[in-house]
N, C-alpha and C positions, 0 to 999 in steps of 0.2 A: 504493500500500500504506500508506504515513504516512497519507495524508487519511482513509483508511477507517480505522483505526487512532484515528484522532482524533477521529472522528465520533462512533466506538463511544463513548472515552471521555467524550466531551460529552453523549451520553444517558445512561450511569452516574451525571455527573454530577447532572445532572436529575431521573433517579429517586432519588438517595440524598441528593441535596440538598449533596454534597463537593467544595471544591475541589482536595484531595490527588487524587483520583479523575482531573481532567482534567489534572493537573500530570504525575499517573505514565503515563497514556493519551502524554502530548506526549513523554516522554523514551521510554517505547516505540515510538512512532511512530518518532522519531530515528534511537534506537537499529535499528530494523529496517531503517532506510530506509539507515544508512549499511552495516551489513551486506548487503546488499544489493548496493549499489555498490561493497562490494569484493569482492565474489563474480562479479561482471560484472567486475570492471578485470579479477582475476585468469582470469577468462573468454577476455577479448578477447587476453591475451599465451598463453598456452595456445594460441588459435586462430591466433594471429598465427602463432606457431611451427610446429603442426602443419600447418598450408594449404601449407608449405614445404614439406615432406619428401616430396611423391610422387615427384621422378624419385629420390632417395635410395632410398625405399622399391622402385620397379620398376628402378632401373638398377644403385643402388650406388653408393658413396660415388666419385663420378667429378664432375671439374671441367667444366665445358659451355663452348659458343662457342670464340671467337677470342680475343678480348681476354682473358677466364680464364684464359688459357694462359699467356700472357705474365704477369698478374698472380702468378700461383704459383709461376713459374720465379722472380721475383722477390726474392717473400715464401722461397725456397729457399736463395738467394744470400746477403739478410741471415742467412737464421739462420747460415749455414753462414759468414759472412766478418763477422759484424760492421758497424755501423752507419759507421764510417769509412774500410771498404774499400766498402760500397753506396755511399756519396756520389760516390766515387773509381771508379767502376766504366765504364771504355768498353770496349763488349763489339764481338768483332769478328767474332763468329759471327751479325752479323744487319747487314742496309742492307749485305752484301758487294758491292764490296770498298773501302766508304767507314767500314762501324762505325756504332756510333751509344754516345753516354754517355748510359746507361742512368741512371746516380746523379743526375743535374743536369739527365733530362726528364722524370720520372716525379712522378707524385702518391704519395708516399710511407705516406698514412696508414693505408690498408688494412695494408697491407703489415706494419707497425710494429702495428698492435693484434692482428694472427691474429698474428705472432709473439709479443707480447707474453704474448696467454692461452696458445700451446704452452709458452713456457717455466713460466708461472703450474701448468699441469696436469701437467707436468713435475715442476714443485719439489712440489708434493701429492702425489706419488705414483700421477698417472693416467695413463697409457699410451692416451696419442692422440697418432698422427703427426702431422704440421703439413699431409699431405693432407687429414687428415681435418677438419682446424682448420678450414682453406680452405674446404673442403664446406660447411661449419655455420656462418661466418660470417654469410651473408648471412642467414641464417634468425634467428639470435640478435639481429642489428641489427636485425631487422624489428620484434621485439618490443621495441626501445628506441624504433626511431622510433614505433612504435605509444605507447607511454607517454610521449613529448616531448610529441606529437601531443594528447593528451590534457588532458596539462598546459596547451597552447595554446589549447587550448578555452575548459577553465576559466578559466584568467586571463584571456579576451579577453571573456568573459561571468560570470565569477563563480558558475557554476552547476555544483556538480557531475553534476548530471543531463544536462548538455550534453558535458560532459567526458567522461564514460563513455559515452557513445552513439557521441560521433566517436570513440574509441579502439574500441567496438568495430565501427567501420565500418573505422575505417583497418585493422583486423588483417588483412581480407578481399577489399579493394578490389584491383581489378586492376590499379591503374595503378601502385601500391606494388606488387603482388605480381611482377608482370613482370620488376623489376632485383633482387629478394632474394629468386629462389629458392635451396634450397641447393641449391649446386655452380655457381649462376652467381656467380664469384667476380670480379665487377668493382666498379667505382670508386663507382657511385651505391647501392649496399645497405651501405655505410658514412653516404656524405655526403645520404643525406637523413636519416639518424638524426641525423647534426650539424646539419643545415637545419632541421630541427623545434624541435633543444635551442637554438641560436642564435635562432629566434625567439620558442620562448617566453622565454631568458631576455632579450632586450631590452622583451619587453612586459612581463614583471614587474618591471623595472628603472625603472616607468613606472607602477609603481602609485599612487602615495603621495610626499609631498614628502622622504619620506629613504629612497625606494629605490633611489635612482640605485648606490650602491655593487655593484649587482646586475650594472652596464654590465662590470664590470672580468669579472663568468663569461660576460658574454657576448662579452666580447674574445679570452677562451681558448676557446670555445666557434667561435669564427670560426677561430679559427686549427685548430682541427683539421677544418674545412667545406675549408679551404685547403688544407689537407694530403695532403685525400681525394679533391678532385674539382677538375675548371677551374671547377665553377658555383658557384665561392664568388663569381665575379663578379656573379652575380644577386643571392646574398645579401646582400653590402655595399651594391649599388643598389636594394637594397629597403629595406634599411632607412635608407638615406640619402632616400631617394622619400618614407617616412613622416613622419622626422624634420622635412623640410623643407616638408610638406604640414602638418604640428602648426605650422608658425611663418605660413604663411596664413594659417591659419583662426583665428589669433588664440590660439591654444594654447602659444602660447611659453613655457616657464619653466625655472626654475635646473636642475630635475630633467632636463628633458631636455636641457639642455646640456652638464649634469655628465656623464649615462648617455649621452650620443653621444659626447664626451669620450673617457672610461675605455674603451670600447669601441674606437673608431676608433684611438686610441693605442696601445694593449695588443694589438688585434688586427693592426694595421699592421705597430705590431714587431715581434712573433715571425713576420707571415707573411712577410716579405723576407728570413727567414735560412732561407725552403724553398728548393730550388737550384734550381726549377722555376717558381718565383713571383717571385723579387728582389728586383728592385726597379719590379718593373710595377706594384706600387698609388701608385704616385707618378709612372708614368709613360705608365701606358697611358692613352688617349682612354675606353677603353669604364670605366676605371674613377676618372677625372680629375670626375666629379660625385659622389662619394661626400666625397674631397676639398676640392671647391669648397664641402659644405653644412658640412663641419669648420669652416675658414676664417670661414664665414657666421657659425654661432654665436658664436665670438668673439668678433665683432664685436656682435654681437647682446645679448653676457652683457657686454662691456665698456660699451655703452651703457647696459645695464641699472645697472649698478654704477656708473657715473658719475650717472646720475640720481639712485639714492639718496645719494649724495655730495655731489653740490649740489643738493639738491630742488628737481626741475625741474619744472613745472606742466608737462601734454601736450602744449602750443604750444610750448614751446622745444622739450622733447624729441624731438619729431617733429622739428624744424627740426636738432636736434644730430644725432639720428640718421641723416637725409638727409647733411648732409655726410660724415658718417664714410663712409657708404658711397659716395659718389661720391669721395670721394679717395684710399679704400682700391680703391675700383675701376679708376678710371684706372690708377694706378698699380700695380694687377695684370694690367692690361689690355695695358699696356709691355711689362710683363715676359715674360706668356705668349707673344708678339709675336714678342718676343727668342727664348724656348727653341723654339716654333717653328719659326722660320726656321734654328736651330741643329740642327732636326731630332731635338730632345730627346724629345720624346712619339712613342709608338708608337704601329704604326696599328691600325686598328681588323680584325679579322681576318675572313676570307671568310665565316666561319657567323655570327658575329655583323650582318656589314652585311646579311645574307640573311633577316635579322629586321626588316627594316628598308626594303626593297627591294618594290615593286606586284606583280614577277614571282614567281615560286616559284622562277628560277634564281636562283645568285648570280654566272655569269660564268665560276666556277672548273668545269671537267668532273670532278675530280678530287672538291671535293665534293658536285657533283650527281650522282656515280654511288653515293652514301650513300643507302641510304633513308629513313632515319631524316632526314636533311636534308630532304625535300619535306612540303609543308605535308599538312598533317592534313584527312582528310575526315571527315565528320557520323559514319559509320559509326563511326570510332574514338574516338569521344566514348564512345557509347555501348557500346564493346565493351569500353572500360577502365576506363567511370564507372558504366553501367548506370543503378540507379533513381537514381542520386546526380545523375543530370543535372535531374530535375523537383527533387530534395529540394535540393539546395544552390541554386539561386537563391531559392527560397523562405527558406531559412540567408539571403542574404545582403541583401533587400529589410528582414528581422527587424533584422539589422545596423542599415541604415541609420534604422529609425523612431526609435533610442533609442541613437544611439553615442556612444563614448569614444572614450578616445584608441586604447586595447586594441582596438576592436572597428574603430577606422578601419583600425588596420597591417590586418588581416583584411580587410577592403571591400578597401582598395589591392592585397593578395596577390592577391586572387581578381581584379582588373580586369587587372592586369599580366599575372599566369600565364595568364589565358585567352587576353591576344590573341598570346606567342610561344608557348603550344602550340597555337594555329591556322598556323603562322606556321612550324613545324617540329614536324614528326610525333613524336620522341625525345621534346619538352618534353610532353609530356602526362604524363609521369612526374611532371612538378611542381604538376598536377591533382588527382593522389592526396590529400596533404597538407590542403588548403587545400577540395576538394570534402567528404573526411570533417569537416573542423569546420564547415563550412559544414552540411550532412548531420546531422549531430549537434545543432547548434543548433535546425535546426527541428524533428527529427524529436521532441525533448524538451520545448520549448514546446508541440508539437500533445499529446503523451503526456499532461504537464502539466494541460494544461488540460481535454482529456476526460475524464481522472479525475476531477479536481475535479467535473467536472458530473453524471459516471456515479456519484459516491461521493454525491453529495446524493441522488439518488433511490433509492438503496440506504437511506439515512438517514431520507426520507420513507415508504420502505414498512415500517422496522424500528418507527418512534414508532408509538405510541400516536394513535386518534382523537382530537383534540380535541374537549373540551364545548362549549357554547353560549357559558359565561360567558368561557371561551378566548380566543373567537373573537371575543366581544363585544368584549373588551380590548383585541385586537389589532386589531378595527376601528378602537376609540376612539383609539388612539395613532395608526391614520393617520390616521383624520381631523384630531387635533391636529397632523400635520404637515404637511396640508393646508391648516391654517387662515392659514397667515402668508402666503397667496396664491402668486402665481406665481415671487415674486422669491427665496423661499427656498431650494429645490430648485437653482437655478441655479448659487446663491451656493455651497449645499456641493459642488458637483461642481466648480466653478473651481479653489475652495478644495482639493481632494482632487488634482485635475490637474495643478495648476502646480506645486508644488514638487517633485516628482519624476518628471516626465518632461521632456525633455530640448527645442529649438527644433522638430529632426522633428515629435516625436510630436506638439505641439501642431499643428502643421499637420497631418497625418494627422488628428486628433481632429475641426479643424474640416471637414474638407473630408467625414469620413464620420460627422462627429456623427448625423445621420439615422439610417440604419443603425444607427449605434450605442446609439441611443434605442431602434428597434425589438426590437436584438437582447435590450437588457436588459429590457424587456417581455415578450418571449415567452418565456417559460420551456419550451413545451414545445417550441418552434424551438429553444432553446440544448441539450436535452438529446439532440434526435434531430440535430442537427449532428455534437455528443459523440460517440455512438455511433458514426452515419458515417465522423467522421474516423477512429475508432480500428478500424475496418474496414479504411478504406486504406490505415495506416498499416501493421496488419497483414498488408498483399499486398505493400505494399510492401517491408518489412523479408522478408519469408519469401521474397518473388522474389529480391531482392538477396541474401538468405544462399545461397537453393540454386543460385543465376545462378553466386555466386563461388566455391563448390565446384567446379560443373562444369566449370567455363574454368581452373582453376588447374594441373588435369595438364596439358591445352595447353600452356599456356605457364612449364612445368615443366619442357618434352622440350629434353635437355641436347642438340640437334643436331648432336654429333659422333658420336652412335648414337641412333636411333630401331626402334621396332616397325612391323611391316610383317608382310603376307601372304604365305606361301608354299601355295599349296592350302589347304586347309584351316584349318592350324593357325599359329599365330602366333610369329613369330620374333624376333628383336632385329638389325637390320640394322648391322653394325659394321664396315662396308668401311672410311671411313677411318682407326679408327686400327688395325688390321690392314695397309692401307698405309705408317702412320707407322712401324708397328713394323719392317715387312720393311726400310724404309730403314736403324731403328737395329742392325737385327739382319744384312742383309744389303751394306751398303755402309762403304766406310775411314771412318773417324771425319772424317777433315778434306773432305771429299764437301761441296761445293756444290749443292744444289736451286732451281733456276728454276721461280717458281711465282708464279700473280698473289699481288696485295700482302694478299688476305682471310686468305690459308691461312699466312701467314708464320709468324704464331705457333704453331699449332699442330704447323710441321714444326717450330718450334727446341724447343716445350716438349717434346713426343711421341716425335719420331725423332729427339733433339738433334742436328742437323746444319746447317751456316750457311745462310741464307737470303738472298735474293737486295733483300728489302724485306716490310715488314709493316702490321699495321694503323693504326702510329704516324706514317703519313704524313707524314713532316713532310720529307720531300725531294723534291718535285715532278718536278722535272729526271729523276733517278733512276727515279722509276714512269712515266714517260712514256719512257725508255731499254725497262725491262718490256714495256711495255706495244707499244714501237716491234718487240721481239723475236718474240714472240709473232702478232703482226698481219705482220708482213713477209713475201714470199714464200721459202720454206723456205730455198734456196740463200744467201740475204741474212741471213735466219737467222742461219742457222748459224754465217756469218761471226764476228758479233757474241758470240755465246752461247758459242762454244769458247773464247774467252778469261775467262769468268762462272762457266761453270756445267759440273758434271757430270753432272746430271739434272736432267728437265724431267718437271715432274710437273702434269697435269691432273685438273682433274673432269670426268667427264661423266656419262650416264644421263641426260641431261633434265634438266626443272626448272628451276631455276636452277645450271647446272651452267655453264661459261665460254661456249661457246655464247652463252648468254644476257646475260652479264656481256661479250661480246667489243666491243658497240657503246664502252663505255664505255670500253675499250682502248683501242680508235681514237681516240677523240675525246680523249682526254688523252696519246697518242703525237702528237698533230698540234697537241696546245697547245703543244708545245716543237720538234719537226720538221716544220714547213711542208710537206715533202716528204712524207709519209705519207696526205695528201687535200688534193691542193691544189686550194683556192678552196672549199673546203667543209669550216665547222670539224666542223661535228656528222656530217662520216661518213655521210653517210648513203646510198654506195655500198658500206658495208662491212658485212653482214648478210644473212639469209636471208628469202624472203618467206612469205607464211602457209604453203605446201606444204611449209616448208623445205628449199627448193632455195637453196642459196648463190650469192649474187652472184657477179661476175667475179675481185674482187677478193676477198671471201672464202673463192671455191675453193681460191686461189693461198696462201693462208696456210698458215703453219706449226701454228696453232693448231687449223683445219679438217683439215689432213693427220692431225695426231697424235690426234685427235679420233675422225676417224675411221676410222684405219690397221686395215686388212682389216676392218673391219665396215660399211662405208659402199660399193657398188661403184663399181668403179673407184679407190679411194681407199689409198694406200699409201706410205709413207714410205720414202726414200730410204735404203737399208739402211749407206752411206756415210755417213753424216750423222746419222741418229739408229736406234736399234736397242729396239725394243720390251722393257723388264724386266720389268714388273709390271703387269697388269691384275685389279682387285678382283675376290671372285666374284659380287659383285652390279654387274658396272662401271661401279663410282659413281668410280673412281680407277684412273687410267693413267700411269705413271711410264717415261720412256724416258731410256736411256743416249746420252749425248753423245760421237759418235764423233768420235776423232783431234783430243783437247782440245790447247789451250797450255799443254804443262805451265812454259814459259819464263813465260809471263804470269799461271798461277798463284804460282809461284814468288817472281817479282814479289812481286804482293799481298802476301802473308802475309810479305814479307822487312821486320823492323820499322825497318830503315835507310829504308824506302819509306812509312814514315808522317811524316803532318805534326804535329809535336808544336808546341801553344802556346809551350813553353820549355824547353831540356834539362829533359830528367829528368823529365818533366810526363809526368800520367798521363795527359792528355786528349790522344792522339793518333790523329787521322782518317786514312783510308786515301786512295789515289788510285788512279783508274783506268789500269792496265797502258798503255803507250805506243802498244801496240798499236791500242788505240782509240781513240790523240789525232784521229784525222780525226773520227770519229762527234763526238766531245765539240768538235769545232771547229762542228759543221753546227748546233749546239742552241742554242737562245735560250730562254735565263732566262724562264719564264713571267711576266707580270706580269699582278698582281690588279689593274684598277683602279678603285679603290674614292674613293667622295668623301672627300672630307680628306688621301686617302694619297698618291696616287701623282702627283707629276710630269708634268705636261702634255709633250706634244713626239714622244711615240713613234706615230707615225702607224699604223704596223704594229700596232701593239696594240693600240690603241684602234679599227680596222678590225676586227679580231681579235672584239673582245670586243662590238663591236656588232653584226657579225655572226652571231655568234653567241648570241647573247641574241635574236635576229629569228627564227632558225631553230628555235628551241627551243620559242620561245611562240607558233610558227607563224604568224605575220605573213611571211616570206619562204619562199618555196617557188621547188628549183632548176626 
């Protein structure tokens, strides 16, 4: 629109003979062009917003999943106790009857900013509950990361037309839209809006020799990445991956030592005073390189600074700088040696070495029955990137002809984030990001440049024929510049090339100078190119718009109620929480539920009633106790479970219903109870075959019994032992009463003389397992990860264990 705009005014000029004419054409052009682009920004957050609201719009303001459960029971708690009883908070209604402190394992920053805006809408005078807060979160941050995202652009190319293209791809793109629909109220539709703001502000921090002062927004910008999510790990190692790539390539300077500085220091500090963070960014292995490149630059800026202090010609200084580093290394070399051996550094955790690892297992059953853990297939490239998978490699080859420092962090994001979201299915959320500016960059150079070429022939058909004497003119002038022979020509196109393009592009330039001869020759090649491109780019943008409408109700549907057929007409299927509810409406408030570890959350948020374990996994031992419960033959059961639980609550209907999730049972009951499949880690006597007929040892279960109790022939539960309450009316959900529980070994648990408190008076006190069951708790062995760097040589049995099963998995042994 500018260029045509400018053309216009260039021919007014011509005919009227005015230069105010092409001056006022140039600030209209501007002026339209920046209007314009902010008619698209405010486009793309509008779409950002609305692509969100379908399950809102067909379900109603209602929280979705597993994990949203848990995060609004939360965000409930603060509001309701204040920020210094949430720190101080072991909650004992969940991981029964061990507890779990809720205030010192949680990522707190969701939590803290939907509370924030409730009480904000609050003091205004607006009347929205903090459900409804929850709801609209993820929808409201989408439209922030969408605008960081943006910002990222631009600053990584300087183009606003790059900038608005990838903001308005990111508003739509499915790999964003999947964690920030509203009512999916989890951890990632916060922290990729802070993963966006953190990396644009370290690349603006990085513009200019006095923008480093930028480092210190992007240190508080880290610390609320920290706050919100565990993948602030990614974020510190990426930008420490850049910074330390800037000092290869020869790129070193004050600015970015100051800006990794201010940042690294500022964001360290505040993130060790989260009660869930610590003191692991100084100790953990996965994040001990972020560290190592701090340390670097100092070294690196104290050289710097000593050379200008004794003016050292590059032979010394290379020579002075060599030693610093080798005597600052030895001697960091000792040390790390020392804390080592002192078992000072942490180890590196199951999902992260699983990023890292030839197989797709990572050893643990517990995280390979995650789905989001297994690597990513070709399909879901395309299913969460779409046309952005041809359009962003072309974004990032554009990167590499003519980069900066800005445009390397970019190249580096996008080489990194592709290979761990191949590497684990979940990370492709961090494709979103880094595919739209990627997306945007090209799809605005190609826009760019078609215009240009489509507005000149718009311009040649608008002029005037020229006269003879014209033409004569404008022969004569080339021939005069023709006349200085061959050497001329050459000279001004070196002349025009070298000083503003970068070592690439000259290599690019020689390698396709030819081409590049021809293409500026052919005039009518370059303008039917033009057209071409602006054709595909048109299918493409238009497939990608109506592609990311279509798929966004998908994965919209808050899967604790879904739409479904009944004859004809179309219903809302809302079996489980009409299950949750009958438990909160129909059982004692202090009622225990045994239920595998998915559904945990949703019986504590829904039917508040204790839980047995949830999706915070973080007790191995304990889900593999679950999991031994459930998989054991009924009467063995039962044993265990009367002293746990007073209801045992399944899914079934098919699907993915426990049935389907039971392998996964076994095989993590038998990573702590040898006795549960012995000689065989992966279970693979414990399952149904395609007719779904049950194995020997899956008929004998408790979980097949109750599964199928009177609906399956032959199949019926021992009316001694557990007693049928509640079947859904669509039976997606079976809940049964636990007959002739211990009430002596409830009693126990909940008796607080029977917790283990860190110190009188301490709030953090964990529960323990009723006496009852010291034999079971005698027979269990501590799972052990073993992972390179972590673990301990010498456990024969484990390491049997874990090779074993790593063989079975990836089908190399068969029993």
């Amino acid at each position: 629109v500018a260029s045509a705009t400018v053309a216009g005014a260039r021919r007014q000029g011509r005919e009227g003979g005015g230069r105010a004419s092409v001056a006022t054409g140039s600030m209209l052009g501007v002026l339209l062009k920046g209007t314009l682009c902010l008619l698209l920004s405010i486009y793309a957050g509008w779409s950002a917003y609305t692509i969100r609201l379908h399950a809102v719009n067909e379900y109603g303001r209602v929280i979705h999943e597993f994990d949203p459960w848990f995060n609004y029971r939360a965000a409930e708690y603060l509001a309701a106790n204040g920020a210094t009883k949430f720190f101080q908070w072991f909650d004992h209604t969940v991981w029964y009857p061990l507890g779990r402190p809720v205030g010192t394992t949680i990522y707190p920053g969701m939590q803290f900013a939907s509370v924030w805006i409730w009480q904000g809408l609050q003091h205004f005078g607006v009347d929205m509950s903090l459900n409804d807060v929850c709801v609209f979160t993820p929808a409201w941050f989408g439209v922030v990361a969408t605008f960081f995202l943006g910002m990222l652009t631009y600053e990584t190319t300087r183009s606003v037309n790059a900038g608005v293209a990838s903001a308005l791809i990111m508003a739509i793109i499915p790999a964003h839209i999947m964690r920030s629909v509203a009512g999916g109220y989890d951890n990632e539709c916060v922290a990729i809006s802070c993963l966006c703001a953190t990396f644009y502000f370290w690349c603006r921090s990085l513009r200019g020799p006095w923008s480093w002062p930028w480092g210190i927004v992007t240190g508080l910008s880290y610390f609320c990445m920290c706050a919100s999510w565990g993948g602030y790990i990614y974020v510190v190692n990426m930008i420490g991956l850049h910074a330390i790539f800037m000092v290869v390539i020869g790129k070193y300077s004050a600015c970015l030592h100051h800006a990794y500085s201010l940042f690294f220091v500022i964001g360290t500090s505040l993130a060790v005073q989260i009660p869930v963070v610590g003191w692991t960014p100084l100790k953990s292995l996965e994040q001990i390189g972020p560290m190592g490149v701090f340390l670097a630059l100092q070294l690196l800026e104290f050289c710097r600074l000593a050379r200008a202090h004794y003016d050292m010609d590059e032979t010394k200084f290379a020579a002075f700088r060599r030693k610093v580093f080798l005597a600052v290394g030895a001697v960091g070399a000792v040390f790390a040696a020392i804390l080592f051996q002192m078992g000072y550094f942490g180890p590196i955790s199951a999902r992260v070495r699983g990023l890292f690892v030839q197989h797709t297992r990572t050893g643990n059953p517990l995280v390979d029955s995650v789905a989001e853990h297994q690597a990513t297939s070709p399909r879901a490239y395309w299913q969460y990137l779409h046309q952005m998978c041809y359009l962003a490699p072309l974004g990032f080859f554009m990167c590499l002809i003519d980069p900066t420092e800005a445009k390397w962090f970019l190249i580096l994001y996008a080489a990194v984030t592709y290979y761990f979201s191949a590497k684990m299915n979940r990370l492709i959320l961090l494709m979103g990001p880094v595919c739209s500016a990627l997306g945007g960059i090209a799809a605005s150079v190609i826009l760019e440049w078609a215009l240009g070429e489509t507005s000149t022939i718009l311009e040649m058909l608008e002029d005037p024929p020229e006269d003879s004497t014209t033409s004569k003119s404008k022969g004569g002038a080339a021939a005069k510049k023709g006349a200085s022979g061959s050497q001329a020509q050459p000279s001004k196109s070196k002349a025009k090339k070298k000083p503003s393009k970068g070592e690439m592009m000259r290599v690019f330039s020689e390698i396709f100078e030819p081409f590049i001869a021809v293409y500026e020759e052919s005039t009518g090649l370059r303008k039917g190119c033009a057209i071409s491109a602006l054709m595909a780019l048109f299918y493409i943008v238009s497939d990608f718009y109506g592609y990311s409408h279509r798929i966004a109700p998908p994965l919209s549907q808050p899967s604790i109620m879904f739409k479904g057929r009944q004859g004809d007409r179309e219903v809302i299927i809302d079996d489980y929480r009409e299950a949750y509810w009958w438990l909160r409406d129909n059982t004692p408030e202090d009622s225990r539920v045994m239920a595998w570890w998915d559904y945990g959350y949703q019986i504590n948020g829904v039917a508040q009633r204790t839980t047995i374990a949830d999706g915070n996994t973080w007790n191995h031992e304990h889900i593999a106790t679950l999991g031994r419960c459930l998989t054991n033959p009924e009467k063995k059961a039962h044993n265990i479970i009367r002293h746990l639980a007073d209801y045992v609550l399944l899914w079934s209907g098919g699907g993915g219903d426990d049935i389907a999730k039971s392998p996964h049972m076994a095989r993590i009951a038998n990573s702590v109870y040898s006795d549960v499949c012995p000689g065989d880690p992966t279970c693979s006597g414990f399952g149904v075959d395609q007719s779904g007929a049950p194995t020997k040892m899956m008929a004998e279960s408790l979980l097949w019994i109750l599964h199928g109790h009177n609906q399956k022939a032959g199949v019926q539960a021992n009316p001694r032992l557990f007693k049928e309450a509640y079947t859904s009316k669509n039976n997606l959900v079976r809940i049964f009463k636990v007959v002739n529980i211990s009430q002596e070994s409830k009693d126990w648990a909940q008796n607080p003389e029977n917790f283990k408190c860190d110190a009188p008076g301490s709030w953090y006190c964990e529960g323990q397992y009723p006496p009852a069951l010291q034999k079971l708790t005698e027979k269990r062995k501590a799972f052990r990860q073993l992972e390179d760097f972590n673990a301990a040589r010498g456990d024969q049995e484990s390491e049997e264990y874990q090779k074993s099963y790593l063989e079975r998995m990836s089908g190399k042994r068969v029993l």
